[in-house]
C-alpha positions, 0 to 999 in steps of 0.5 A: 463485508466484501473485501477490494484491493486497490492498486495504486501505480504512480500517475497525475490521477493517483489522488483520484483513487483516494476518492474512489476508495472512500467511496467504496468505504462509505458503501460498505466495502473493505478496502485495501490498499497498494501504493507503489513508489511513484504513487508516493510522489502524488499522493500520500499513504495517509490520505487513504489511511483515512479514507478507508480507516485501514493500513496502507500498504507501500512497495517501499521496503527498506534496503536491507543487508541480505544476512550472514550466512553461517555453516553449521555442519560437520568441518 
């Protein structure tokens, strides 16, 4: 099976990509796909979850707090 990623950036056409990647799908493609934030505000994670039947990755990480550091030498 080939495999395609398919980057999603924020646009009025970012729905159209859901399109194009169940396409691709129905033709035997594996596709994965990015969604960056601003494609968040277009269209959702779940339209191409089902369209393509795979996860979805975003760019929207949660804020994390970098961890403590410790020391652990000699003193």
């Amino acid at each position: 099976m080939k495999r395609i990623i398919l980057g999603v950036t924020g646009s009025a056409y970012a729905p159209d990509a859901v399109l194009l990647a169940s396409r691709l799908t129905e033709n035997g493609y594996a596709v994965d796909v990015i969604l960056t934030k601003a494609a968040l505000r277009f269209v959702s994670a779940d339209r191409f979850t089902t369209a393509t039947r795979r996860i979805v990755y975003t760019d929207s990480v949660p804020e994390q707090t970098p961890p403590e550091h410790r020391c652990h030498g000699n003193g």
